[in-house]
PyMOL Python script that loads the backbone (N, CA, C, O; Angstrom):
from pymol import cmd

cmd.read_pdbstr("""\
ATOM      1  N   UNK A   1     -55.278 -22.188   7.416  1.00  0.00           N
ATOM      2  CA  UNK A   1     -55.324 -22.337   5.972  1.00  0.00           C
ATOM      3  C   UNK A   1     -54.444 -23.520   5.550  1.00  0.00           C
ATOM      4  O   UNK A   1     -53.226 -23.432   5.703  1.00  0.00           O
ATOM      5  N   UNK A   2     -54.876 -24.378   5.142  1.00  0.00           N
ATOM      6  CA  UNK A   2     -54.411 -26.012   4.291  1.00  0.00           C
ATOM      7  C   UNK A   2     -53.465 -25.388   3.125  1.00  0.00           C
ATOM      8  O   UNK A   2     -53.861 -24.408   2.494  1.00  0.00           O
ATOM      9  N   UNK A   3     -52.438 -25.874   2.906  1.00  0.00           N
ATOM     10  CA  UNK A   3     -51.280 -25.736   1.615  1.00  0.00           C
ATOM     11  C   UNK A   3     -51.804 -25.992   0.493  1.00  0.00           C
ATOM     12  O   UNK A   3     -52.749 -26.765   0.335  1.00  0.00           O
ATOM     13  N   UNK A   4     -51.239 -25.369  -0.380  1.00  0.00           N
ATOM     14  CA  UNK A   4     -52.250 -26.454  -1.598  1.00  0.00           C
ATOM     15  C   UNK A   4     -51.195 -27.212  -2.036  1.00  0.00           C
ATOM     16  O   UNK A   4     -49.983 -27.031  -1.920  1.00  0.00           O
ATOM     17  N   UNK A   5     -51.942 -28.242  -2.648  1.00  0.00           N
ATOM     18  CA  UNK A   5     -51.283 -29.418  -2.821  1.00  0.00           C
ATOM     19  C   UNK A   5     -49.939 -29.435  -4.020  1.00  0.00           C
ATOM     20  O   UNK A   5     -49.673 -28.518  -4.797  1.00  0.00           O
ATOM     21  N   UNK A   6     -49.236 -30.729  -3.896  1.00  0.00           N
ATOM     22  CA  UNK A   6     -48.461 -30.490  -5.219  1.00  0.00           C
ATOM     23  C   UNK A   6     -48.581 -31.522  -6.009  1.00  0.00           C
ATOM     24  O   UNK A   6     -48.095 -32.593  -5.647  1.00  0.00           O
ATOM     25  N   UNK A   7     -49.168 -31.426  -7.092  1.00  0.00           N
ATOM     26  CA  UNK A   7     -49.622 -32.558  -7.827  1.00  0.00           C
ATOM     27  C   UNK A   7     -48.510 -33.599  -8.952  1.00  0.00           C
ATOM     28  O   UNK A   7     -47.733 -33.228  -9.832  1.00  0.00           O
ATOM     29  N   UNK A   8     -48.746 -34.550  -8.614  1.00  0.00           N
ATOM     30  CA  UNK A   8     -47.351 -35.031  -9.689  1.00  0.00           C
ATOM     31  C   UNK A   8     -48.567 -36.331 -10.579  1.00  0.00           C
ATOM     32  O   UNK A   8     -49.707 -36.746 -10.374  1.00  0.00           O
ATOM     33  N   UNK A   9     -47.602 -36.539 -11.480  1.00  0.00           N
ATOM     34  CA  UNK A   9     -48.527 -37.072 -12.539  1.00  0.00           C
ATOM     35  C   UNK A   9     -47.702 -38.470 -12.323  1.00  0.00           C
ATOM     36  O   UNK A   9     -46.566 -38.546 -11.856  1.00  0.00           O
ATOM     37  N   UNK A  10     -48.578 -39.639 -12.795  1.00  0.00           N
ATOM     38  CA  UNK A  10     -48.499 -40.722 -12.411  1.00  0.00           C
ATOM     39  C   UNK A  10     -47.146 -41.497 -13.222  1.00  0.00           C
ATOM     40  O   UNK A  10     -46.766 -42.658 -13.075  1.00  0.00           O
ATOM     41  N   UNK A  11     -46.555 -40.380 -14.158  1.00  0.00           N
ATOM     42  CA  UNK A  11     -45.437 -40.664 -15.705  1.00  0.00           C
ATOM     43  C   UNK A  11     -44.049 -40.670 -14.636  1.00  0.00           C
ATOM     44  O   UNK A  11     -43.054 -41.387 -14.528  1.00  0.00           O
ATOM     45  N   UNK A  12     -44.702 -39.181 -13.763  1.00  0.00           N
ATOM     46  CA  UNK A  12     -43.434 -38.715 -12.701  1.00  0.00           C
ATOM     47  C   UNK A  12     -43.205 -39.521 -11.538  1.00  0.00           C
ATOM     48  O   UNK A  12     -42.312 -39.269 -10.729  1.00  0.00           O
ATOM     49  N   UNK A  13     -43.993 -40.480 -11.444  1.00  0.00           N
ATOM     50  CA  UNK A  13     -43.810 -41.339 -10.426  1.00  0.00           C
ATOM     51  C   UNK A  13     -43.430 -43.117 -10.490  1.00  0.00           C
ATOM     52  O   UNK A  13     -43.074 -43.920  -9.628  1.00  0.00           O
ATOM     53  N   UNK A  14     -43.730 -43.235 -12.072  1.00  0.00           N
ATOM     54  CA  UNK A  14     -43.273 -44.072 -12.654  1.00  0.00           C
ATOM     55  C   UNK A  14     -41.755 -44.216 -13.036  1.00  0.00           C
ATOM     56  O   UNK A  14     -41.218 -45.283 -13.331  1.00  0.00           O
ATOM     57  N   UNK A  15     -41.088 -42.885 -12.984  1.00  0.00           N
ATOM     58  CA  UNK A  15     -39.842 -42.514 -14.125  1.00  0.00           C
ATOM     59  C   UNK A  15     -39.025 -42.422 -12.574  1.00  0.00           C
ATOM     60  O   UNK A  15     -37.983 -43.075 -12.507  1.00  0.00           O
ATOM     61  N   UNK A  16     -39.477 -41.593 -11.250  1.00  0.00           N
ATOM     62  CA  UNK A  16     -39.005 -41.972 -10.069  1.00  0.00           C
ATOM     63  C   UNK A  16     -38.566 -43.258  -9.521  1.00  0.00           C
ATOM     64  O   UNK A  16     -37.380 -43.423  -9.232  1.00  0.00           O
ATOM     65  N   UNK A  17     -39.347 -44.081  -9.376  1.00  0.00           N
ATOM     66  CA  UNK A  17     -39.198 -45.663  -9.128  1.00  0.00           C
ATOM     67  C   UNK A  17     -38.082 -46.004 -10.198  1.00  0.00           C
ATOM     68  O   UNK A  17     -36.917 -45.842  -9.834  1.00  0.00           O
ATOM     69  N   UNK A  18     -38.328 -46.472 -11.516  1.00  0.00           N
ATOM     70  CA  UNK A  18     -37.804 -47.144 -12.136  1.00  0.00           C
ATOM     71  C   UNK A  18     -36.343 -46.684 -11.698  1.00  0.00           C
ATOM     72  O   UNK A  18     -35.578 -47.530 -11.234  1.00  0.00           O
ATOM     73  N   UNK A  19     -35.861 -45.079 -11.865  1.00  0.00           N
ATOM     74  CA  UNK A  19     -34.377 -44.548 -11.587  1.00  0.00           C
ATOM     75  C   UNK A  19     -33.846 -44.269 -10.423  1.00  0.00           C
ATOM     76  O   UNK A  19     -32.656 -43.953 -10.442  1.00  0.00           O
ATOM     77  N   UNK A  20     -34.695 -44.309  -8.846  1.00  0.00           N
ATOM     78  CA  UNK A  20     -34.329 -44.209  -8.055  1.00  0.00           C
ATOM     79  C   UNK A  20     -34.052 -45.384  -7.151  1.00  0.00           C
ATOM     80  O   UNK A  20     -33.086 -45.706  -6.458  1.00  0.00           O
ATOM     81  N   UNK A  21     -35.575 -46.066  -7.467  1.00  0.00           N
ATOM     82  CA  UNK A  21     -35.519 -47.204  -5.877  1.00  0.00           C
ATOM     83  C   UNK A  21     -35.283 -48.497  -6.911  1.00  0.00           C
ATOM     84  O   UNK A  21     -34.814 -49.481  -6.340  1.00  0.00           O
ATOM     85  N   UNK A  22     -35.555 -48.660  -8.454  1.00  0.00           N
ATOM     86  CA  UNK A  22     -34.525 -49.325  -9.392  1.00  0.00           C
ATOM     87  C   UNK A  22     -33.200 -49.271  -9.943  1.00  0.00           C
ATOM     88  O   UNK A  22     -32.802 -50.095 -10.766  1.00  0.00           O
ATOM     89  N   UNK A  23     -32.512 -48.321  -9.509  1.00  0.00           N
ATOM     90  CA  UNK A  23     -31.509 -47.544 -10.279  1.00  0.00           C
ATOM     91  C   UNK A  23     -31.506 -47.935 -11.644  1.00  0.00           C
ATOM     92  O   UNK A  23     -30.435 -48.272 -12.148  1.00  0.00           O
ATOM     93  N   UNK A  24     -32.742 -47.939 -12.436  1.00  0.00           N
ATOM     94  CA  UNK A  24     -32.111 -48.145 -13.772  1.00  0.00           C
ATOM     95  C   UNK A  24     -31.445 -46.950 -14.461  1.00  0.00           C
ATOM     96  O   UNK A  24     -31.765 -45.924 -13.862  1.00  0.00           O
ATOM     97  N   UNK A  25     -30.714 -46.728 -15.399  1.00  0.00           N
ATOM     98  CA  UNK A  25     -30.263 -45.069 -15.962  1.00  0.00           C
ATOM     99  C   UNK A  25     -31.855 -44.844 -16.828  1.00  0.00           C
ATOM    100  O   UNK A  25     -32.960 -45.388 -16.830  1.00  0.00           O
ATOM    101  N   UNK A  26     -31.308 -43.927 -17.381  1.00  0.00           N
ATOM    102  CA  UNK A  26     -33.128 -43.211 -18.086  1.00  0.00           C
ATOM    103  C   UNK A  26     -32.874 -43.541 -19.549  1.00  0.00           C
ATOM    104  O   UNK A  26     -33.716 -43.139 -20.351  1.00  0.00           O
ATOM    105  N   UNK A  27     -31.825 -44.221 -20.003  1.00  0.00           N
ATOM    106  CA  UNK A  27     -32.287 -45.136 -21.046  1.00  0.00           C
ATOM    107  C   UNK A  27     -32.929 -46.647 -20.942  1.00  0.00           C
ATOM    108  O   UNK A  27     -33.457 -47.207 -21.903  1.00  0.00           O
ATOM    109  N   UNK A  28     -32.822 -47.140 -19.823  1.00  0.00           N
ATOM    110  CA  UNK A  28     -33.544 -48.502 -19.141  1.00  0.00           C
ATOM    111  C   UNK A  28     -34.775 -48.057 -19.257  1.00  0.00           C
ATOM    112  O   UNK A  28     -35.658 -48.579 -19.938  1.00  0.00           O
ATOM    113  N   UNK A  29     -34.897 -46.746 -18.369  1.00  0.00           N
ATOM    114  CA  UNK A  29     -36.392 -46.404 -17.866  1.00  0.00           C
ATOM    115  C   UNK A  29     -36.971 -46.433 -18.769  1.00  0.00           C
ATOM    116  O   UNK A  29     -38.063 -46.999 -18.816  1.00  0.00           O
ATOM    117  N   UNK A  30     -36.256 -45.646 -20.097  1.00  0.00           N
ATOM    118  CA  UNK A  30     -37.419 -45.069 -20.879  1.00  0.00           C
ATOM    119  C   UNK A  30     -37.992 -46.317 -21.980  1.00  0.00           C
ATOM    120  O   UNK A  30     -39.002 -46.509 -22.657  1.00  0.00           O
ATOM    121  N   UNK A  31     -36.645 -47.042 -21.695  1.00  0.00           N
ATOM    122  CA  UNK A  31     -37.611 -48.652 -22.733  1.00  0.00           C
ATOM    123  C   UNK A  31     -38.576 -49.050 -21.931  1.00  0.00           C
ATOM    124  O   UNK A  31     -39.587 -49.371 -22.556  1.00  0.00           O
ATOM    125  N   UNK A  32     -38.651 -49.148 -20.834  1.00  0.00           N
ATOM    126  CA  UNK A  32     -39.524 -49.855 -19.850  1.00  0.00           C
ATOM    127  C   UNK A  32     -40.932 -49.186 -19.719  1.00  0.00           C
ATOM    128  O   UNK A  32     -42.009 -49.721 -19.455  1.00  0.00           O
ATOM    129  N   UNK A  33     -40.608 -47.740 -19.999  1.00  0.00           N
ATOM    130  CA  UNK A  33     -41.981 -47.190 -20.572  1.00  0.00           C
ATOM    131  C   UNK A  33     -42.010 -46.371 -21.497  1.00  0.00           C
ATOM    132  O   UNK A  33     -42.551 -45.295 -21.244  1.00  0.00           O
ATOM    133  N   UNK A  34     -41.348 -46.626 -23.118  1.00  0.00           N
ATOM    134  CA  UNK A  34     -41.894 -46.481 -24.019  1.00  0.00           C
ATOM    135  C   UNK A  34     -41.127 -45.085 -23.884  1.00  0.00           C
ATOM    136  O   UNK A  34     -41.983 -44.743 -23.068  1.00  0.00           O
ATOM    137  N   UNK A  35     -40.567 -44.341 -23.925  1.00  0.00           N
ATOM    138  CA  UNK A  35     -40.516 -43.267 -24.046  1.00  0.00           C
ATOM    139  C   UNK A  35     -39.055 -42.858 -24.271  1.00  0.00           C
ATOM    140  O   UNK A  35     -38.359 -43.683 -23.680  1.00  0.00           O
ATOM    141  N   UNK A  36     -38.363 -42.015 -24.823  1.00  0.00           N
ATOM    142  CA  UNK A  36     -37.165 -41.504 -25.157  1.00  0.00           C
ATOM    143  C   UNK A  36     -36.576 -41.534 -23.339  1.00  0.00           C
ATOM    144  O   UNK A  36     -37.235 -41.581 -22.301  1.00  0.00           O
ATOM    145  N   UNK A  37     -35.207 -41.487 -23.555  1.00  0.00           N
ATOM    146  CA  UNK A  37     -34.427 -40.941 -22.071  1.00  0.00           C
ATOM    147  C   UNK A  37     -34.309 -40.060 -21.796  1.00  0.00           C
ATOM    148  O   UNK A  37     -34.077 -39.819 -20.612  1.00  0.00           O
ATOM    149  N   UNK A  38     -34.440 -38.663 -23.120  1.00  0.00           N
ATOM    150  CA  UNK A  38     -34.679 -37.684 -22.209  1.00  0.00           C
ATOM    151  C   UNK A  38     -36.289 -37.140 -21.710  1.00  0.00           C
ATOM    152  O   UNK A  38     -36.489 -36.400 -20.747  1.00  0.00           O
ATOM    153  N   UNK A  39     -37.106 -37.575 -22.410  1.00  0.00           N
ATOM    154  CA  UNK A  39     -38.334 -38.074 -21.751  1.00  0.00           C
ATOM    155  C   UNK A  39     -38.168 -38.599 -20.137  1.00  0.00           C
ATOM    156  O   UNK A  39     -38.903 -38.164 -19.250  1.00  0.00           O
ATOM    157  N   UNK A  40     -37.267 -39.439 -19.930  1.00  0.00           N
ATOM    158  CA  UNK A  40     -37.267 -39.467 -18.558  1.00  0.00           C
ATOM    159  C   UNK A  40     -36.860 -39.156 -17.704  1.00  0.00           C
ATOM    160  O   UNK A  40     -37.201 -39.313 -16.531  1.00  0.00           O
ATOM    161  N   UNK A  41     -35.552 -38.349 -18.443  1.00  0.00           N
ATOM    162  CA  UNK A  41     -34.725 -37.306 -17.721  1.00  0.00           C
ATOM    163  C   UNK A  41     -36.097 -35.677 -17.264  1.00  0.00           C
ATOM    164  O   UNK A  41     -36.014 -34.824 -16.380  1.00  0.00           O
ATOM    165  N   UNK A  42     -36.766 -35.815 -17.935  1.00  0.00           N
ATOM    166  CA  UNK A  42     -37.813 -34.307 -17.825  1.00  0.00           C
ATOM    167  C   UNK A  42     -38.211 -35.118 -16.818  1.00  0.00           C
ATOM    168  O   UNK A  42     -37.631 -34.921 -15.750  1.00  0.00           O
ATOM    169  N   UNK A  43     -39.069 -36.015 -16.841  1.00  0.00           N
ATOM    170  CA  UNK A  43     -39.767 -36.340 -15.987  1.00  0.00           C
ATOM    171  C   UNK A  43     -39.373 -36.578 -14.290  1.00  0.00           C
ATOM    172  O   UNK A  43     -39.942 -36.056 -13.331  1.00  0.00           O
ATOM    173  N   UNK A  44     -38.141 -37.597 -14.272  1.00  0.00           N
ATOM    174  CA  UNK A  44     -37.830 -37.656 -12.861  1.00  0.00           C
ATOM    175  C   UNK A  44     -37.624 -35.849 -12.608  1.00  0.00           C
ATOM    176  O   UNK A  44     -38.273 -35.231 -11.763  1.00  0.00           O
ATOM    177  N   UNK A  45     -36.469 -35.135 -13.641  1.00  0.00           N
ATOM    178  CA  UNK A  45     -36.334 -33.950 -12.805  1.00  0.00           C
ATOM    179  C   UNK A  45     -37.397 -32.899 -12.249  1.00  0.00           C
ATOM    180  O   UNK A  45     -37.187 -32.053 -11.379  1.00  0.00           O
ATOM    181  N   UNK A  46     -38.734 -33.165 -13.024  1.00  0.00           N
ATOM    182  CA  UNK A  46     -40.131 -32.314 -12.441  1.00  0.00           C
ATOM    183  C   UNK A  46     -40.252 -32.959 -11.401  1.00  0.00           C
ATOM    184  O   UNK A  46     -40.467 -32.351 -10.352  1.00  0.00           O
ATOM    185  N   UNK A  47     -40.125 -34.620 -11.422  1.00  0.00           N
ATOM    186  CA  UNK A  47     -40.951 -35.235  -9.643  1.00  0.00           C
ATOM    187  C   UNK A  47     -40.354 -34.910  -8.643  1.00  0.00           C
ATOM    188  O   UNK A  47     -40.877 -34.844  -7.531  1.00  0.00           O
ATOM    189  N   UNK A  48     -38.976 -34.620  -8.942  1.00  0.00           N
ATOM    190  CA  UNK A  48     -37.852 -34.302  -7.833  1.00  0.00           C
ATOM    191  C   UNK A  48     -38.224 -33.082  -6.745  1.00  0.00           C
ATOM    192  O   UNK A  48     -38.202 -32.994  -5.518  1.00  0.00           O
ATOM    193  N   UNK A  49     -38.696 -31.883  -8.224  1.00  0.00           N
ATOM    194  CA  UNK A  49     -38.840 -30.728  -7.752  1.00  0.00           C
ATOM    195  C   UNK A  49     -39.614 -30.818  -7.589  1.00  0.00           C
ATOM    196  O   UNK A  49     -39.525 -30.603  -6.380  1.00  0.00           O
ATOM    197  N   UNK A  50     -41.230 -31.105  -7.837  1.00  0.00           N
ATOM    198  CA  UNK A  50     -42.242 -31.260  -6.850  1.00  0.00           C
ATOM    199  C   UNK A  50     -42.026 -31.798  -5.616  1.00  0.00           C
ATOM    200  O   UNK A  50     -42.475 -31.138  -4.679  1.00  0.00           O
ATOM    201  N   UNK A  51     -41.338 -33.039  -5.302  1.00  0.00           N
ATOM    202  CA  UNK A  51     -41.613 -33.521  -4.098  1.00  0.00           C
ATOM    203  C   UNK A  51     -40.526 -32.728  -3.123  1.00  0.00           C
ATOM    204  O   UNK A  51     -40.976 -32.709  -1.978  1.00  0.00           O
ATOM    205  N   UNK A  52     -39.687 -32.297  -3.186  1.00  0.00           N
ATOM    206  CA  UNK A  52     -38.849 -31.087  -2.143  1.00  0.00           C
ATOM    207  C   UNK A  52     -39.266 -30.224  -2.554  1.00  0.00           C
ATOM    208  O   UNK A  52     -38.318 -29.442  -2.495  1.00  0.00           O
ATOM    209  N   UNK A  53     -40.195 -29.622  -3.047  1.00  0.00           N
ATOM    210  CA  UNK A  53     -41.224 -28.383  -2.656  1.00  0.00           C
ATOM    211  C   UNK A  53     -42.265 -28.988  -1.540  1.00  0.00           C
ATOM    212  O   UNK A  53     -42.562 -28.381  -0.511  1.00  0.00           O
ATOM    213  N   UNK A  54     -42.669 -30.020  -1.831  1.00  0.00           N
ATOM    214  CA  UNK A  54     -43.701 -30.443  -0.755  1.00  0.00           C
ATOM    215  C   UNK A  54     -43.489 -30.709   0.410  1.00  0.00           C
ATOM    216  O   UNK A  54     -44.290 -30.819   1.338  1.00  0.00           O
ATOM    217  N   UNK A  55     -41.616 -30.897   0.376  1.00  0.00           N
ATOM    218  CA  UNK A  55     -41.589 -31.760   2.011  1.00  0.00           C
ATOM    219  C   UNK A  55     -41.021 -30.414   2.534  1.00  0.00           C
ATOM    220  O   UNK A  55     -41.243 -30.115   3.708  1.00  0.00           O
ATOM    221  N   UNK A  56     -40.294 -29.572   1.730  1.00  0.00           N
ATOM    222  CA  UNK A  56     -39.570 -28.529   2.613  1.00  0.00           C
ATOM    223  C   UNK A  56     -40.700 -27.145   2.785  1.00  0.00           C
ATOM    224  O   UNK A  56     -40.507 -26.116   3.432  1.00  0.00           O
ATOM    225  N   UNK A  57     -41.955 -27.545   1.944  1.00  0.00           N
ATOM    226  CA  UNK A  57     -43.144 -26.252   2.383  1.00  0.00           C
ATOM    227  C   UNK A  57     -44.204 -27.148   2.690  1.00  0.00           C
ATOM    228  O   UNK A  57     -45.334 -27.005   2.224  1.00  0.00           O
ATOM    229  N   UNK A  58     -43.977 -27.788   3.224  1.00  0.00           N
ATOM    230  CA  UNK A  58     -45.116 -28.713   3.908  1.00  0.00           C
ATOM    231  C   UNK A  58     -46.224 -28.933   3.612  1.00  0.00           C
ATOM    232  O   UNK A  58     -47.283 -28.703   4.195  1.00  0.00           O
ATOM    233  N   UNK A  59     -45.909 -29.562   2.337  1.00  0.00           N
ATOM    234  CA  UNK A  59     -47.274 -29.265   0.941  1.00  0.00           C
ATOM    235  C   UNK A  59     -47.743 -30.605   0.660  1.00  0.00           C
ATOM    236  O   UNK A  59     -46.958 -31.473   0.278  1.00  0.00           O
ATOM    237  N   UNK A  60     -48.834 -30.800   0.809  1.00  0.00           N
ATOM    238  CA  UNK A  60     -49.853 -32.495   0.720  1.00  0.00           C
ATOM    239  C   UNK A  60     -49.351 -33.213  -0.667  1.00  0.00           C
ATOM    240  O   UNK A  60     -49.572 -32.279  -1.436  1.00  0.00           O
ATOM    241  N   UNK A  61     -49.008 -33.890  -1.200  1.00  0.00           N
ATOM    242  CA  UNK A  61     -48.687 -34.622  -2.256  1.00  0.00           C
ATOM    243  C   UNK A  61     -49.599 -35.568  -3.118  1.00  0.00           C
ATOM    244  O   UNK A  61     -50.046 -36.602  -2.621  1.00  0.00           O
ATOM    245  N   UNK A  62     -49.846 -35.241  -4.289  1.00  0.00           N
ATOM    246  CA  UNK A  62     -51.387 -35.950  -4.618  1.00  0.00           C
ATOM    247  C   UNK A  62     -50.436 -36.240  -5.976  1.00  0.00           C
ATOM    248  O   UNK A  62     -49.558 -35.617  -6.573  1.00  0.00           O
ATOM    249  N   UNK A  63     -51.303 -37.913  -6.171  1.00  0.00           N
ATOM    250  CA  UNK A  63     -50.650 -38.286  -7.270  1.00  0.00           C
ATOM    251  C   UNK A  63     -51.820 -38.791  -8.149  1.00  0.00           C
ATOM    252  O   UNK A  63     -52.805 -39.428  -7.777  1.00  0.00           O
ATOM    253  N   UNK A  64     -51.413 -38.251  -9.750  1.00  0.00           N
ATOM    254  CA  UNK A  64     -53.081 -38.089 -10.340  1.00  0.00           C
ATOM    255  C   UNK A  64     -52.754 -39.365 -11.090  1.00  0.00           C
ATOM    256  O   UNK A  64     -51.664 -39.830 -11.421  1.00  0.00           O
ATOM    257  N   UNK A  65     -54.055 -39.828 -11.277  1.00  0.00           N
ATOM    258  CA  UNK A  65     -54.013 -41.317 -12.375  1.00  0.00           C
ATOM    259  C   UNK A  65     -54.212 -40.715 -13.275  1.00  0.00           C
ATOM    260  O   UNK A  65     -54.839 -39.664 -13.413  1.00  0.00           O
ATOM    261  N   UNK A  66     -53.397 -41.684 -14.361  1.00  0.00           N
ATOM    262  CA  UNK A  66     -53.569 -41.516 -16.172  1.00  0.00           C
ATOM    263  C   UNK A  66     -55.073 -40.883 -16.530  1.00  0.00           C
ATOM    264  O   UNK A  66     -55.057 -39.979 -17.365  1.00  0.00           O
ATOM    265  N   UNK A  67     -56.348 -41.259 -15.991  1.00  0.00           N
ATOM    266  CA  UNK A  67     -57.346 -40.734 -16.799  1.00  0.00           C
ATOM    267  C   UNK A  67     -57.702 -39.041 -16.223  1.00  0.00           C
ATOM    268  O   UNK A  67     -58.153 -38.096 -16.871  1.00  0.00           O
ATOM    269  N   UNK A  68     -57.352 -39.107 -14.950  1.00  0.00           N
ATOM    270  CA  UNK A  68     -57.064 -37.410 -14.808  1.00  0.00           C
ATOM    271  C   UNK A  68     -56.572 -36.947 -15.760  1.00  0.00           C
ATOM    272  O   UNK A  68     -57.124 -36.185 -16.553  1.00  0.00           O
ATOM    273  N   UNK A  69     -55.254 -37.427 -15.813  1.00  0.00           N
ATOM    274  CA  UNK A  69     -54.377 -36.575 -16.916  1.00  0.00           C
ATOM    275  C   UNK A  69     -54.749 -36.113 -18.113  1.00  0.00           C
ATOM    276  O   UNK A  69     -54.718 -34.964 -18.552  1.00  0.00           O
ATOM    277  N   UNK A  70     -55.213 -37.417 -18.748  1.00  0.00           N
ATOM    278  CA  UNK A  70     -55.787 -37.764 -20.146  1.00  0.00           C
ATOM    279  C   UNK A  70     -56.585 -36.473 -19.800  1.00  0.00           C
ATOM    280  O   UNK A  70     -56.019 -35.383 -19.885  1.00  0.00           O
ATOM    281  N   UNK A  71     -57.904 -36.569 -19.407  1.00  0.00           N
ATOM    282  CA  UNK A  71     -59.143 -35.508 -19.222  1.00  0.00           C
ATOM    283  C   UNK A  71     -58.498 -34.198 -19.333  1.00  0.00           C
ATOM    284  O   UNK A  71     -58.519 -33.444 -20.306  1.00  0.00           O
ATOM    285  N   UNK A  72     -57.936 -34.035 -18.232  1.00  0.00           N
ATOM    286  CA  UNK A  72     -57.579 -32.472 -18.306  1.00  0.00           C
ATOM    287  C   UNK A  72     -56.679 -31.891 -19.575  1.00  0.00           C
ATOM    288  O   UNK A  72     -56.610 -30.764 -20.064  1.00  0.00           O
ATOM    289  N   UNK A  73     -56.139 -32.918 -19.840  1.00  0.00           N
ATOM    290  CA  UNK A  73     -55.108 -32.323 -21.264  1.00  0.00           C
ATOM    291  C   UNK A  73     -56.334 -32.325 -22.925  1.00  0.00           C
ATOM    292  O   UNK A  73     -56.247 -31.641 -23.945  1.00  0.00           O
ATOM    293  N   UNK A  74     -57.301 -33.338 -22.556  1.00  0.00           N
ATOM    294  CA  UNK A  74     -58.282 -33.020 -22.983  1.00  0.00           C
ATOM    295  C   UNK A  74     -58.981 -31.425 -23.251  1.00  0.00           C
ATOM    296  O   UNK A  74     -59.287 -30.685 -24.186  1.00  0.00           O
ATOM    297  N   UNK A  75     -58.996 -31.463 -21.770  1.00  0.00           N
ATOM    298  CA  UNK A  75     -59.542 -29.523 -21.303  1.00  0.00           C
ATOM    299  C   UNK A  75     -59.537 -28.888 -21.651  1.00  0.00           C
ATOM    300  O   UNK A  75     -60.414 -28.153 -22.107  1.00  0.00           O
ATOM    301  N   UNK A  76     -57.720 -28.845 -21.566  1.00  0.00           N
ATOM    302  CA  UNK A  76     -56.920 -27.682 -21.833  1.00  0.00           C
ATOM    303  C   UNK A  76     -57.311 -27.262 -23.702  1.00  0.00           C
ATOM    304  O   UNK A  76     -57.774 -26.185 -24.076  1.00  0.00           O
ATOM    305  N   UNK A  77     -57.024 -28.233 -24.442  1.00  0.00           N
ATOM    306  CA  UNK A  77     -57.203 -27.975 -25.625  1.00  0.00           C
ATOM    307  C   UNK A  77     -58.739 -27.777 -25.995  1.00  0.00           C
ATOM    308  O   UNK A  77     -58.926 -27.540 -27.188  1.00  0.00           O
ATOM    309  N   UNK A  78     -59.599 -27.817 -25.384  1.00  0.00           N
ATOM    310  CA  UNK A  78     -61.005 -26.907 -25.529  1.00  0.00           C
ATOM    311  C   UNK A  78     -60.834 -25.553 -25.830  1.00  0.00           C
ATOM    312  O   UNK A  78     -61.815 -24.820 -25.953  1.00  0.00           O
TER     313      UNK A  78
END
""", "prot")
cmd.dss("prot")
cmd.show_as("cartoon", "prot")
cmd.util.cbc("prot")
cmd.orient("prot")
């Protein structure tokens, strides 16, 4: 039986880079994409916890593009 995956959204992988392998702080980040700092404070701390859920339960890592996102949040509000 295959793991199921852990999905991170493309915001959480954006807000990763900029504060990790950029060190900018998450008021840099969040000018750089538009968004408040603690906007990017939520965000790196969800990618975090997705991705050490994935490496320490050996869980496939899928990273969704913006129009996934868009769509399904679409969905949801159906």
């Amino acid at each position: 039986m295959t793991a199921e995956p852990v999905y991170l959204d493309v915001a959480e992988v954006e807000a990763l880079r900029l504060v990790e392998l950029e060190k900018l702080t998450c008021e840099e980040a969040g000018e750089r994409m538009n968004v408040s700092r603690n906007t990017v404070w939520r965000l790196v701390e969800s990618g975090r916890e997705k991705l050490v859920r994935a490496i320490i339960e050996g869980r496939p890592i899928i990273i969704l593009r913006e129009q996934l996102i868009e769509d399904s949040s679409a969905r949801d509000r159906r």
